[in-house]
N, C-alpha and C positions, 0 to 999 in steps of 0.2 A: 359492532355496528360501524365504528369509525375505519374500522380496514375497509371495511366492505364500501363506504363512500367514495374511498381512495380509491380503490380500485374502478370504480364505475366513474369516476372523474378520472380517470388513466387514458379510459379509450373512450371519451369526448372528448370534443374539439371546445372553444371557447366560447361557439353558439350553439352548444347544447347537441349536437349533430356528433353519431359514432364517426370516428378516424377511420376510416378505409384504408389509408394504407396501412396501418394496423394486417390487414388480412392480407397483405403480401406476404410475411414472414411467413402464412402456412400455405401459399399458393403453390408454390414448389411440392411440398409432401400431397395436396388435394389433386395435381397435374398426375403427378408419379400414379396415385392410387387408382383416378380415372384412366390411364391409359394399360397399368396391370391387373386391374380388377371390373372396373366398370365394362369398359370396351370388351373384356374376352367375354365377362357373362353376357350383356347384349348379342354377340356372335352366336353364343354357343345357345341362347333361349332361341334364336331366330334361326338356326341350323336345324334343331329340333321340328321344324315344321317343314322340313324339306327332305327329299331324296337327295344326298350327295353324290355326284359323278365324277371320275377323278377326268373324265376325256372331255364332256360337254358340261351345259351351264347344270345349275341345280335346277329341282322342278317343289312349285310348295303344293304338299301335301296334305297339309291342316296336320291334322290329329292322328292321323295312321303311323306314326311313328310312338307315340304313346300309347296307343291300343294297340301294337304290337312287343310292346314292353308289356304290357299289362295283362297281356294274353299267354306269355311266357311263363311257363312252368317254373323254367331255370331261375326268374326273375324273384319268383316268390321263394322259392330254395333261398336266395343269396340273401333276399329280407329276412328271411328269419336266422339264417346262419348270421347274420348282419347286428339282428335282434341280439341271439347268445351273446355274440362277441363283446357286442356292447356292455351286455349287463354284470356279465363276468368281466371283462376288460376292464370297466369302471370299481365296480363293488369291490372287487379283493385288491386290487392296488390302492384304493384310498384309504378302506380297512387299514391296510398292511402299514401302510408309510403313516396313516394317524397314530398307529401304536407305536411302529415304531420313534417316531418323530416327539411323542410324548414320553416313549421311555431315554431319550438323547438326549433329550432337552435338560439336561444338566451340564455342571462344569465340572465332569472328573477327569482324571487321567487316560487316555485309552478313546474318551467318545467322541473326540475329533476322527479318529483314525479308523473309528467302527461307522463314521457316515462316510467315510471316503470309500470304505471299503461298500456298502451299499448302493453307492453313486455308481460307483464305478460302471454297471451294465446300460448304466443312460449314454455314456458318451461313446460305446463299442457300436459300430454302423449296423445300423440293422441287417444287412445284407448279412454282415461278421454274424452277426448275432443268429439267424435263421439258418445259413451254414453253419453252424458251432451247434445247433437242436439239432439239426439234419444228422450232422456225423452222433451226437448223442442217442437220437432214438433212432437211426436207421435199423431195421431187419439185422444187418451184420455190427451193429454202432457196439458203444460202448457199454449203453446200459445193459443189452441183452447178454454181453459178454459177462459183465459181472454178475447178473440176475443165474447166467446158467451156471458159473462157478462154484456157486455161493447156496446151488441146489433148491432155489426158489421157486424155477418154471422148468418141465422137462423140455421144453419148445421154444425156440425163439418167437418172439409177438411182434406181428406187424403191425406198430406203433404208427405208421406215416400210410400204410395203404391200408389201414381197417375205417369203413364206413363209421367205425364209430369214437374209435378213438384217435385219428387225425387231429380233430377239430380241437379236442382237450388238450392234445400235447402244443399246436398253435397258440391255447391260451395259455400255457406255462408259460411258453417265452415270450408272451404278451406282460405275464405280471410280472417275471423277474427282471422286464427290459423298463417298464413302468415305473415300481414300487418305489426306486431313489429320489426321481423327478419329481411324483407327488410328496414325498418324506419329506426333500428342501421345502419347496412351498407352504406346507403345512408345517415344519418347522419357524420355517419365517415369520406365520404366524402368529405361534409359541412365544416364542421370544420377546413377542410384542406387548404378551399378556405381563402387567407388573408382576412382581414378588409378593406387594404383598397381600395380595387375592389368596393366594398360596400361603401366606403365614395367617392372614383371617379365617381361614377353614383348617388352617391345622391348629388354631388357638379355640375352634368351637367342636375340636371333635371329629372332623370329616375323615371319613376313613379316604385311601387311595384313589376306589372304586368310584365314593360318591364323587370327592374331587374330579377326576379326571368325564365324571358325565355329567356334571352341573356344573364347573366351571371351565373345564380344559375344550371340550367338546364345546360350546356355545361361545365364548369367546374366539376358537378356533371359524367359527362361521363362516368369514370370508375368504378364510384363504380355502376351507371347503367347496363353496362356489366355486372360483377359480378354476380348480381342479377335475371337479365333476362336469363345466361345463368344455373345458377342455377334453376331457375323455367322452364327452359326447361327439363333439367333434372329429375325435380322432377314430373314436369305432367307424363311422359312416364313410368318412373318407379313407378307410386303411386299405393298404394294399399288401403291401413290400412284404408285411412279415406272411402274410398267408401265399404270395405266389413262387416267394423264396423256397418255403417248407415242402407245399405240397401244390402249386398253381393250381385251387381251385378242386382240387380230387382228391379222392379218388370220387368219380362218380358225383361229379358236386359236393359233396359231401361237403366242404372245406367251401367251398364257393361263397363268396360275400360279394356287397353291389362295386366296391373296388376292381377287385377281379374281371367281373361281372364286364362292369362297364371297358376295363384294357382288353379283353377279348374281341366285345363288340364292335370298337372300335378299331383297336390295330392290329387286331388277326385277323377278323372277318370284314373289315373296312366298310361298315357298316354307320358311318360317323354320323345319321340320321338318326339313327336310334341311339350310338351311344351318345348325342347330344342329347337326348330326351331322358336317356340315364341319369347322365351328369345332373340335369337342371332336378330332378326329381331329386339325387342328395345334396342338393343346395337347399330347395323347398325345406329337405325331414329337416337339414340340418339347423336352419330358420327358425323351425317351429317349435323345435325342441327347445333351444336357446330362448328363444323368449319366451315359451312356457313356462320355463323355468325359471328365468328371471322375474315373472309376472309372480308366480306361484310364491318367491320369495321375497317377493315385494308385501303380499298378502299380510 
């Protein structure tokens, strides 16, 4: 209670009045933000209601740019492929890096150099990373070569042009480029949790199992948020790795509203509608985020 005074006597003045200049120190970062984030989404909400002309003025349209988003086939293709991405993007990378992140979480010889070795796929540029699948699952790549060696398939499998398996081999290099990134965070923490939570269930008995889902898992909480509200994020707004692999095809197949939306916009210069794109995954991305954080507020 008496920090808490001090601090509230920090930023008063001697008649009881907050210190304003006090709020210069964050005017710089609130300037910065309004003019990188505020100002383009105001643009891009207020584009969305017009026809763009790259020769004459714009003309405002109201709504006919979101009811022609919404009328699009391809559009609902890209939500649900948007949809997968997300729930496999999310689910098996936090899975993966919580397991493994609990089984690291020791001080032996060797498990420094087995996270660096799982890190490792986070900091290869996606671009590397999508070309590196590409050459792996190509028609002529590597796998096929070793699958036909090795007398597993009589046929090479088209990995990157089959309607149905593009999309899965996208999410492989979605969890192997993931799994490090969420592992630190979640190892961080671990770390956080004392010792001896871990010598009071192993002095009552707890086997591994219970341990690691009654106290490793629920102590782990926040740095699970983090994580999960970050991969919400990043499903919605992904591009790179699906336009790298297979841009969107074969046949939509692979299509997500990233894609979706770089099409609309700067191949078809369409920037009406893909501003109505955009602002629609600002919207999910919104809604989710605070659902979420509402839900675990509960």
């Amino acid at each position: 209670m008496t920090s808490i005074r001090k601090k509230t006597k920090a930023v008063l003045t001697d008649s009881g009045r907050i210190d304003l200049r006090l709020y210069l120190y964050v005017l710089p970062a609130l300037l910065l933000y309004a003019v990188l984030m505020l100002y383009p989404l105001v643009k891009v909400f207020l584009l969305s209601f017009q026809e763009y002309s790259l020769l004459g003025s714009n003309q405002w349209v109201g709504l006919t740019n979101y009811s022609r988003v919404l009328s699009d086939p391809v559009f609902w293709q890209a939500a649900q492929n948007t949809l997968v991405y997300g729930v496999v993007g999310i689910t098996l990378p936090v899975v993966f890096g919580l397991v493994i992140a609990a089984l690291l979480n020791v001080d032996i010889p060797g498990s420094t150099s087995m996270r660096s070795i799982i890190f490792t796929p986070v900091v290869v540029p996606i671009v590397v990373a999508g070309i590196l699948f590409v050459w792996i699952f190509d028609t002529n790549g590597i796998l096929n070569s070793v699958l036909l060696s090795s007398g597993l398939v009589d046929a090479k499998i088209s990995w990157l042009s089959s309607p149905v398996l593009a999309l899965p081999v996208v999410l492989i290099m979605v969890v192997w480029k993931r799994t490090g990134y969420y592992m630190v965070i979640v190892l961080a923490g671990l770390q956080a949790i004392p010792d001896e939570v871990y010598e009071a269930a192993k002095v009552q008995g707890k086997s591994r199992w219970q341990t690691f889902r009654h106290i490793t898992v629920p102590m782990a909480r926040s740095a699970l948020v983090v994580v999960i509200v970050l991969g919400m994020i990043n499903a919605v707004k992904a591009f790179a790795e699906v336009f790298v692999m297979t841009e969107g095809g074969p046949g939509h197949a692979t299509e997500i509203l990233g894609t979706y939306f770089y099409k609309q916009t700067f191949a078809f210069f369409n920037l009406g509608k893909g501003a109505a794109i955009g602002f629609i995954q600002f919207v999910v991305v919104l809604v989710l985020t605070m659902t979420f954080f509402y839900w675990e507020g509960e």
